[in-house]
C-alpha positions as CSV (number, residue, x, y, z in Angstrom):
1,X,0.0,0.0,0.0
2,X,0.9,3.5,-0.8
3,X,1.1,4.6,3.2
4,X,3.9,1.8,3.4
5,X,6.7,3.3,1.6
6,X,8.2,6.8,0.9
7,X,6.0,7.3,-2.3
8,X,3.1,8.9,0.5
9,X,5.2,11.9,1.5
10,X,7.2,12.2,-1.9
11,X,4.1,12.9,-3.7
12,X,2.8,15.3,-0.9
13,X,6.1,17.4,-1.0
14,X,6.0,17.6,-5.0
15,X,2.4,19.0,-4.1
16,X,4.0,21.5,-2.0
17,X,6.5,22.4,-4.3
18,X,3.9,23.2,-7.0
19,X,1.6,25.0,-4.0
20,X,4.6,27.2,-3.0
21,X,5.4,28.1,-6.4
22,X,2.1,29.5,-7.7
23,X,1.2,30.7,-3.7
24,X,4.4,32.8,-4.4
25,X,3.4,34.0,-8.1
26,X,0.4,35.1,-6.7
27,X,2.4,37.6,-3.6
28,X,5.7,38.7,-5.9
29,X,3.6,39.8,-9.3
30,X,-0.3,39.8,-8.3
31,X,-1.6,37.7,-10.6
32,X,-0.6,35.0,-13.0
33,X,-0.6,37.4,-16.1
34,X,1.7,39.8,-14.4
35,X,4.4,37.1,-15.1
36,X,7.4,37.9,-16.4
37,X,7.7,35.3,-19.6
38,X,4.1,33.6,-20.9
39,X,5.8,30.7,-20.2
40,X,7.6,31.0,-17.2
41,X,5.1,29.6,-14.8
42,X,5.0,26.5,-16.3
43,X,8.7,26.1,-17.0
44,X,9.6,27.7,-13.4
45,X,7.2,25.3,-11.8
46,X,8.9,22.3,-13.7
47,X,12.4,23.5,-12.9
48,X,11.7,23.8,-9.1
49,X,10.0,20.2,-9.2
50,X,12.8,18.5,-10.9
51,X,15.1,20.1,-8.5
52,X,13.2,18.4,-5.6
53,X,12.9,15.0,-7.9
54,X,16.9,15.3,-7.9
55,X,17.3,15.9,-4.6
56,X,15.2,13.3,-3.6
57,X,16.8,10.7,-5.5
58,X,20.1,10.9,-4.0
59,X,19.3,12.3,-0.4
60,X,17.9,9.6,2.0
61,X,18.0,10.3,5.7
62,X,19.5,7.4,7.7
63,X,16.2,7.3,9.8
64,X,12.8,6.8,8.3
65,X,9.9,9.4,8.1
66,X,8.3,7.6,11.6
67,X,11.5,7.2,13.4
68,X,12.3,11.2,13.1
69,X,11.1,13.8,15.6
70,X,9.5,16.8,14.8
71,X,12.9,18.6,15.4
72,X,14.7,16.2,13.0
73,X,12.0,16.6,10.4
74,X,12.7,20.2,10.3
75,X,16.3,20.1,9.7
76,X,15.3,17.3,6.9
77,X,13.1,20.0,5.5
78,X,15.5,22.5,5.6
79,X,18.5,20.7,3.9
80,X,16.2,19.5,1.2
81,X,15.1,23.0,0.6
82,X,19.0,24.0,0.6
83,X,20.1,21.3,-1.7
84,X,16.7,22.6,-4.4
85,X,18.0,26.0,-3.7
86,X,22.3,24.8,-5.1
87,X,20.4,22.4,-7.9
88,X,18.7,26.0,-9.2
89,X,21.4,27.9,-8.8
90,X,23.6,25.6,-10.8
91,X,20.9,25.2,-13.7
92,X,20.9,29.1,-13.6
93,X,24.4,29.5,-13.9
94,X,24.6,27.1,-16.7
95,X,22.1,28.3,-19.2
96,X,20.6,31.1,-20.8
97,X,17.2,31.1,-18.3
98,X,19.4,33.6,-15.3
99,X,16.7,35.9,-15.8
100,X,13.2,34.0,-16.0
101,X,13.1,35.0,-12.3
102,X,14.0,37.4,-9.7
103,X,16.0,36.6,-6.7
104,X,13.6,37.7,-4.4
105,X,11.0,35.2,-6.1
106,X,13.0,32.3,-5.2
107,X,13.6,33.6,-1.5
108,X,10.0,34.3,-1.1
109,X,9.6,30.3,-2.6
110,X,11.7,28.7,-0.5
111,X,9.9,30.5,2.6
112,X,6.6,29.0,1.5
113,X,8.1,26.1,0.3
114,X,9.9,24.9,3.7
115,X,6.8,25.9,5.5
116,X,4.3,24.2,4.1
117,X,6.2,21.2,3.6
118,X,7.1,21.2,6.9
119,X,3.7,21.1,7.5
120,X,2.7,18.5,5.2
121,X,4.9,16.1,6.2
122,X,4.0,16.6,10.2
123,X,0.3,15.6,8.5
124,X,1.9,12.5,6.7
125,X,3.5,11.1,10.4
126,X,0.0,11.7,11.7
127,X,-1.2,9.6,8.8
128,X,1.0,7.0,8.8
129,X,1.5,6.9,12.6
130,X,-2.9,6.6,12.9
131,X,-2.4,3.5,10.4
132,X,-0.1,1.5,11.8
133,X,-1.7,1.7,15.2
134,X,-4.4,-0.3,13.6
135,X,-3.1,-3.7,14.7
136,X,-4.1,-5.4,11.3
137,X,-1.5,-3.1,9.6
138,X,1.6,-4.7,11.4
139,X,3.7,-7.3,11.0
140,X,3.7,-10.3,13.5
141,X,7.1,-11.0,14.5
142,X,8.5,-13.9,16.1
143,X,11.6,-13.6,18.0
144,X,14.2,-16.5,18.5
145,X,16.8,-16.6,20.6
146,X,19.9,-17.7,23.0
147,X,19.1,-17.6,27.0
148,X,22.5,-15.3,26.8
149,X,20.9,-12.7,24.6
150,X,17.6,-12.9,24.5
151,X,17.3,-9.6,27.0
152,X,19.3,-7.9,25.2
153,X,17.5,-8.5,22.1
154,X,14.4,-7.4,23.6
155,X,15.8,-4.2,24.9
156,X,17.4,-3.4,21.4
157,X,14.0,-3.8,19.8
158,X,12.1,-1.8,21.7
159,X,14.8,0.8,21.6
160,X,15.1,0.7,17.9
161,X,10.6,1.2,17.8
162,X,9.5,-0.9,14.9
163,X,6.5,0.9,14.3
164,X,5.4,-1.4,11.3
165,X,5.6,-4.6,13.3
166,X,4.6,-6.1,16.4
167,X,6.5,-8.7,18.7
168,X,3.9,-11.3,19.1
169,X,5.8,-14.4,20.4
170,X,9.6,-15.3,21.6
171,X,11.1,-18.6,21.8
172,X,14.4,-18.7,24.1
173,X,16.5,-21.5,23.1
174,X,18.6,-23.1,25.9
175,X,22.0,-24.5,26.2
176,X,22.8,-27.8,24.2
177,X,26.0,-29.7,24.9
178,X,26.8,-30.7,21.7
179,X,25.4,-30.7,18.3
180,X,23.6,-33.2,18.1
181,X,22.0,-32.9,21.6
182,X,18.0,-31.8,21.7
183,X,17.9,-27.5,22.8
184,X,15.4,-26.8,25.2
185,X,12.8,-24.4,23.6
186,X,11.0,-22.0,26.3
187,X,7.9,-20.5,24.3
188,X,6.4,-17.5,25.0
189,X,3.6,-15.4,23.3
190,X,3.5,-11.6,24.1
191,X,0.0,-10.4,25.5
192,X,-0.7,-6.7,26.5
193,X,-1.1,-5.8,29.9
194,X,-2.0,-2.7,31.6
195,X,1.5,-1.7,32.1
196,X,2.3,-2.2,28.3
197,X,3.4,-5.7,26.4
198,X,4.5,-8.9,28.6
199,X,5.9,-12.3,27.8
200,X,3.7,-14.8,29.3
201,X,5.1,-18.7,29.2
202,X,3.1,-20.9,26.7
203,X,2.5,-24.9,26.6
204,X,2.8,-24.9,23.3
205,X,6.6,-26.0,21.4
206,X,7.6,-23.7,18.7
207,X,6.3,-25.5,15.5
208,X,2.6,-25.2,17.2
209,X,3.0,-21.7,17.8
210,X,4.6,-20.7,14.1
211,X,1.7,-23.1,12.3
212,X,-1.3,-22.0,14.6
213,X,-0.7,-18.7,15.5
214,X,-0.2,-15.6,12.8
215,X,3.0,-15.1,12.5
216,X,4.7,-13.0,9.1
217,X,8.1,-12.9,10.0
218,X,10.6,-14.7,12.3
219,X,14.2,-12.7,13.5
220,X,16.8,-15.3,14.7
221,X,19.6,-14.2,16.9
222,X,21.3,-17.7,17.9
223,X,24.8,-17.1,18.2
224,X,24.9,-20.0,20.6
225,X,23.3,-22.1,17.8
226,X,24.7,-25.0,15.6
227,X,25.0,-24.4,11.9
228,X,22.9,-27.4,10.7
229,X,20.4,-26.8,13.2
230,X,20.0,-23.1,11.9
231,X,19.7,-24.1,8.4
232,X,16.6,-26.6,9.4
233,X,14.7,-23.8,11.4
234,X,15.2,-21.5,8.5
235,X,14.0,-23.9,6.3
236,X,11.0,-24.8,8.3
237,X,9.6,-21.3,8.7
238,X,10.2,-20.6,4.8
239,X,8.3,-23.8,4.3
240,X,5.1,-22.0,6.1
241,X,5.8,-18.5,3.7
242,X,7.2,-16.9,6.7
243,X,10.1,-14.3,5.9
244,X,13.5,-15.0,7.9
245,X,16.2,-12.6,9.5
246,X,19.3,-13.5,11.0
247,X,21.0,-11.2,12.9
248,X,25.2,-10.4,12.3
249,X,25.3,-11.6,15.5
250,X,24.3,-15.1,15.3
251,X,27.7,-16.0,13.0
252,X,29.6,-14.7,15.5
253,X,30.4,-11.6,14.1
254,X,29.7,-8.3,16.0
255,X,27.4,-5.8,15.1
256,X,29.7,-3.2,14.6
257,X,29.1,-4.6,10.3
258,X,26.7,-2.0,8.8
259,X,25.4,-3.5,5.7
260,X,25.3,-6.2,3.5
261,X,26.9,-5.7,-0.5
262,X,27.8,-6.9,-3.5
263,X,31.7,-7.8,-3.8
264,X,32.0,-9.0,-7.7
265,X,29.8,-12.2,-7.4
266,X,29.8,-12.4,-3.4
267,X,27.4,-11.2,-1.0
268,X,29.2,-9.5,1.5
269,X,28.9,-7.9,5.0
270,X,31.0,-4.7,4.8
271,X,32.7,-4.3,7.8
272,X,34.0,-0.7,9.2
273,X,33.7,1.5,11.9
274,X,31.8,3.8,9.5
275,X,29.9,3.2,7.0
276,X,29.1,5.9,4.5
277,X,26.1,6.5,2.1
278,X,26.9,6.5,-1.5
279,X,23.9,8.7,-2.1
280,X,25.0,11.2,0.5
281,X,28.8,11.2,-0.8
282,X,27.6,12.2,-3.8
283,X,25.7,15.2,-2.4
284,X,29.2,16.2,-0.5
285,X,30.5,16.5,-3.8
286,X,28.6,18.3,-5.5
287,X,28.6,20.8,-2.6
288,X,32.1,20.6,-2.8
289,X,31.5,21.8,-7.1
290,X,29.4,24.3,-6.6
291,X,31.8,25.6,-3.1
292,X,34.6,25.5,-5.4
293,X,33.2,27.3,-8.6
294,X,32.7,30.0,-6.0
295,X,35.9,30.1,-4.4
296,X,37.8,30.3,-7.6
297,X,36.1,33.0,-8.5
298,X,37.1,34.8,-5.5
299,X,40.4,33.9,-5.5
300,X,40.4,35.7,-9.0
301,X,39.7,39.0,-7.5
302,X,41.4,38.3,-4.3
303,X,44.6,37.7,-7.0
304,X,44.5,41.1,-8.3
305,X,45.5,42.6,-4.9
306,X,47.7,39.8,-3.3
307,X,50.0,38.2,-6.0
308,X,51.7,41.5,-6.7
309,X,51.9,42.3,-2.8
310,X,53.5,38.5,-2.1
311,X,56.1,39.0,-5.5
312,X,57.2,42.2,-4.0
313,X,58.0,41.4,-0.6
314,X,59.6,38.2,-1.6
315,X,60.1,37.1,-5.4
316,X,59.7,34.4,-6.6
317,X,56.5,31.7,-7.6
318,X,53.3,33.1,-5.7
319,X,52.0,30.2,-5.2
320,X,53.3,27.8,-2.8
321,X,52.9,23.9,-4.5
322,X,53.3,20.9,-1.6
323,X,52.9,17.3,-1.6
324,X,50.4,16.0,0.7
325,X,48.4,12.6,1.9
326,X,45.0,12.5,1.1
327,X,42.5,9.9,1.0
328,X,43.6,6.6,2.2
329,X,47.0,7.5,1.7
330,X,46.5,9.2,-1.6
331,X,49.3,11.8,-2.7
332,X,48.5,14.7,-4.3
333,X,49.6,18.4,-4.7
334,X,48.6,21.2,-2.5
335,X,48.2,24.7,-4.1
336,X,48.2,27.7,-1.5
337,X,49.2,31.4,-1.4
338,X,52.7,31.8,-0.6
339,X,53.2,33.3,2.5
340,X,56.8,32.5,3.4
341,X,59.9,33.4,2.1
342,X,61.6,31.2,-1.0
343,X,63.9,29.5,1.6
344,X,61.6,28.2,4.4
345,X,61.6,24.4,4.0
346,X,65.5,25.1,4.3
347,X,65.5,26.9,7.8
348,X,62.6,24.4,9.1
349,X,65.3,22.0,10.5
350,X,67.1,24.9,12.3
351,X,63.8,25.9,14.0
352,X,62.8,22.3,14.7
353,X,63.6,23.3,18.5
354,X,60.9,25.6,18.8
355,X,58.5,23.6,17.5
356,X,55.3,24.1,19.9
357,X,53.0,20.9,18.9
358,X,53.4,17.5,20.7
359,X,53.7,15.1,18.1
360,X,53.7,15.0,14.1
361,X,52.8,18.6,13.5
362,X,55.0,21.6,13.3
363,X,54.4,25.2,14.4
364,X,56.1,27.9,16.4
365,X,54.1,31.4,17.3
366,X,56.1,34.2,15.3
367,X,57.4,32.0,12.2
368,X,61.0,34.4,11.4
369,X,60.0,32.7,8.3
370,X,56.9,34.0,7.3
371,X,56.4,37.1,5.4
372,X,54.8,40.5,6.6
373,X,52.3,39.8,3.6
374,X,52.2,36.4,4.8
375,X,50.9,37.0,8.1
376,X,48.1,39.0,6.9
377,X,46.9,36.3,4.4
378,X,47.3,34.0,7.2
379,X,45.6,35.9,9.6
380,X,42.7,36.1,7.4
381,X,43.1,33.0,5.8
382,X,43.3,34.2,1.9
383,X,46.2,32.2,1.8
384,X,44.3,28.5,1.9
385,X,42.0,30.0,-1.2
386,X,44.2,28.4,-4.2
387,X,42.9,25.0,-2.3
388,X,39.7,25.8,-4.2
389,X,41.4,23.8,-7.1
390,X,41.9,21.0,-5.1
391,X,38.2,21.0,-4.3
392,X,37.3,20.8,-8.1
393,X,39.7,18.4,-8.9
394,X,38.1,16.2,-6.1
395,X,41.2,15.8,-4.2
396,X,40.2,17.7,-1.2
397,X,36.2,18.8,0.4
398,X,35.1,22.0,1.4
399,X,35.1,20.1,5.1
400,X,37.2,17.4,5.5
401,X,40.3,16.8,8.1
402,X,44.0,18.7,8.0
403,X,45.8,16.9,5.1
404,X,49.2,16.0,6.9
405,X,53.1,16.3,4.8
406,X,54.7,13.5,3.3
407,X,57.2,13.5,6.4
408,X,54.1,13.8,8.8
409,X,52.5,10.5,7.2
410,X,55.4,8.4,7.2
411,X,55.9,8.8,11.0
412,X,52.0,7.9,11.1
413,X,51.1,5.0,13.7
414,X,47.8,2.5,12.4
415,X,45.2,4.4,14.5
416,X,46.6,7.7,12.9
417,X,45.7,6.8,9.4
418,X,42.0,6.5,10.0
419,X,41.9,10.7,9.6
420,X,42.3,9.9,6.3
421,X,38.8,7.9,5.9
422,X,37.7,10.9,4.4
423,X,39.0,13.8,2.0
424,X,40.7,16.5,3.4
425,X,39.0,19.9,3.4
426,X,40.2,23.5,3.3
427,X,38.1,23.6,7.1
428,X,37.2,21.1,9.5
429,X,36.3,20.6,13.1
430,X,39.9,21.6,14.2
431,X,40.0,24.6,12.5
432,X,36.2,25.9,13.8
433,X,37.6,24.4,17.4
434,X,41.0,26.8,18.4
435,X,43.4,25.8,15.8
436,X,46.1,28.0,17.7
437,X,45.3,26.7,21.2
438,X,45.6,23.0,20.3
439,X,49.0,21.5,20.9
440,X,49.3,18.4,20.8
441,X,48.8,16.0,17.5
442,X,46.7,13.1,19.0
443,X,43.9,16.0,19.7
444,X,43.6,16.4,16.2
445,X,43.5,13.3,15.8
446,X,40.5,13.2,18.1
447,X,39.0,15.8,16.6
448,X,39.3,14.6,13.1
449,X,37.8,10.9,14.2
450,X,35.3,13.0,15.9
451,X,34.5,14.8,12.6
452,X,34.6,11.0,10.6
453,X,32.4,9.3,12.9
454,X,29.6,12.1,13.0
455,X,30.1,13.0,9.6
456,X,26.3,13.9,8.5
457,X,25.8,17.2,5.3
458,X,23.9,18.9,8.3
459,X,27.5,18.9,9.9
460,X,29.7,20.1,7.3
461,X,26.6,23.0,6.7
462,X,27.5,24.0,10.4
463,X,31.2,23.6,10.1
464,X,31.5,25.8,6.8
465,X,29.1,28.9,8.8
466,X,31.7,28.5,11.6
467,X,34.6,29.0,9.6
468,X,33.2,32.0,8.4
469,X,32.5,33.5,12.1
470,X,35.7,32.1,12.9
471,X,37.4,34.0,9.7
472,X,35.9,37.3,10.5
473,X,36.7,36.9,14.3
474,X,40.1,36.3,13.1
475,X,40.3,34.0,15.4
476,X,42.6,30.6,15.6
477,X,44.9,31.4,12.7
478,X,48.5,32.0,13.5
């Protein structure tokens, strides 16, 4: 049914979309004739909608509609609205429509648009939440599992609120000394109670219970269990049309594994302490395009002004090329202003003394070998806009971690190289967090992993407005 999947509220918010548009035709020019172009509110409209279609395709929230609050559905209303508002943007910049609307109409849109969707989707929750309280709507689950996890199992479940399904029986499986030994099978069905759900023991074995009883779907979590004797249970529920799950768990695995894959012909449980979404990757980058396309245009202008004032203090190339790690390891070349004089990297071993980090990182206060140009781009960090390049060439992110030296890397211990999950960025969570009153490496290090294991677009959104306070402020760069 429609209410069962993601169609419901995609169809409502391309209802909204169309709403908002024509809600905001109506406030910016009066009435529909006033518009601009004959055509424009029909091509408009359809521009606007297959910004959202694009949007939609490739940004999926880790949590379902009915698992988000009300405060998380906001934020997912906001970034859609955000990532519609760079898809127009772009399509304006690349063709010959800049003009079809003003500025101000697409403002006043966006207003109505996250308002209303906002709106529509607190009504689709209501909707969906009102039909799966109808107990004929759920699933009937049957829980198996070991005496040594079955509470824990429990707990998780009700933690992770499977509003779709309902936990109608669970059958604890006791100890067995050897494979071929008979388990004990405690049966239980699940009956409500005036202080919510409560296992109550049942007479009946398991087999009674899955072919008298209703029961759509069985989740096994047996890690205690023998192989053969897994293979006949799940063969014996498919036999009766009931859908099986096996939790990571029950091979012995943990449940740090995130998902299951293709790997060439083999299926594949893809193991890693995080687990990134291909859809949402994609959206980083093309942030990333759009950021950069921007950024070399200001460096441009900013050009005019500083490359003249860094070849007169100190001649010589302008900008400063250096090798540097990347992702997993990955070498590339680092453009930046050059702030320095033409001799640094030779007077670095002389001032190695001084050096005021703990650890693989290198930096004094009051650098004899930076320029008096040098310090000002610093200070205001013009000198990190050639990075921009980087960005566009897709070896570094708007927001990523501090890309370390090829002498920095080598000294790297295993723990160290997992900064490098992810592309390095021009900003990150050390920079927004007092770049100049951090010392020691291994708190960058925490801050990076910090950065990797929280890593959502909402984050990086908050990270690049920070770094713009933090810019103005001139605050943390020395």
């Amino acid at each position: 049914m429609l209410l069962r999947n993601r169609n419901l509220y995609i169809l409502a918010d391309i209802a909204m979309v169309i709403v908002s548009f024509f809600l905001t035709a109506l406030a910016r020019y009066a009435s529909f004739r006033n518009l601009p172009l004959a055509f424009s509110n029909l091509a408009g409209c359809a521009l606007l909608v297959s910004a959202y279609i694009l949007v939609i395709l490739f940004y999926q929230p880790a949590k379902r509609i009915l698992e988000r609050g009300k405060w998380n559905e906001l934020q997912n209303v906001m970034r859609i609205n955000l990532f519609m508002a760079m898809a127009v943007s772009m399509t304006y910049y690349l063709s010959d429509y800049r003009e079809m609307f003003s500025r101000s109409f697409y403002i006043l849109f966006f207003v109505f648009n996250c308002l209303l969707m906002y709106m529509e989707r607190l009504y689709v929750i209501s909707a969906m939440t009102a039909y799966y309280q109808r107990p004929e709507n759920k699933k009937k689950v049957l829980v198996c599992a070991n005496s040594s996890n079955v509470r824990q199992m429990i707990r998780t479940l009700k933690k992770s609120g499977l509003y779709s399904r309902e936990i109608v029986g669970v059958a604890v499986f006791g100890p067995a000394s050897g494979p071929h030994d008979m388990m004990e099978i405690r049966m239980y069905e699940i009956q409500m109670g005036e202080k919510g759900p409560k296992p109550k023991h049942s007479v009946m074995t398991l087999e009674e219970y899955a072919r008298k009883y209703v029961v759509d779907e069985a989740l096994l979590g047996l890690p205690d269990y023998d192989k053969n004797r897994l293979e006949k249970l799940i063969r014996y529920f498919e036999t009766m049309g009931i859908n099986v799950y096996v939790t990571i768990n029950t091979f012995g695995l943990t449940e740090k594994e995130k998902q299951v894959e293709n790997f060439g012909d083999y299926h594949v449980l893809t193991y890693a302490p995080r687990v990134f979404d291909p859809t949402e990757l994609f959206l980083k980058r093309a942030m990333d395009i759009l950021g950069a396309v921007v950024g070399l245009m200001l460096t441009g202008l900013l050009s005019i002004v500083v490359v003249p004032l860094i070849y007169l203090e100190s001649p010589g190339p302008v900008i400063f090329k250096q090798t540097r790690i990347g992702l997993n390891g990955r070498r590339f070349t680092m453009y930046k202003f050059r702030s320095m004089y033409m001799d640094a990297e030779e007077r670095k071993e002389k001032l190695m003394a001084k050096n005021e980090m703990s650890g693989l990182m290198f930096k004094i206060k009051d650098d004899p070998r930076v320029t008096r140009v040098g310090k000002f781009i610093r200070k205001t960090s013009i000198d990190e806009f050639p990075q921009f390049f980087n960005v566009l060439k897709g070896e570094m992110s708007l927001v990523g971690t501090r890309p370390p030296t090829e002498d920095e890397f080598m000294q790297y211990e295993e723990r160290h190289k997992r900064r490098l999950s992810l592309k390095p960025g021009i900003t990150g969570l050390w920079q927004v967090s007092g770049r100049s009153d951090i010392q020691d490496f291994e708190d960058v290090v925490k801050l990076d992993c910090e950065y990797i294991d929280n890593w959502t677009l909402g984050l990086d959104i908050k990270i690049l407005a920070q770094t713009v306070l933090v810019v103005l402020g001139k605050k943390g760069a020395e």
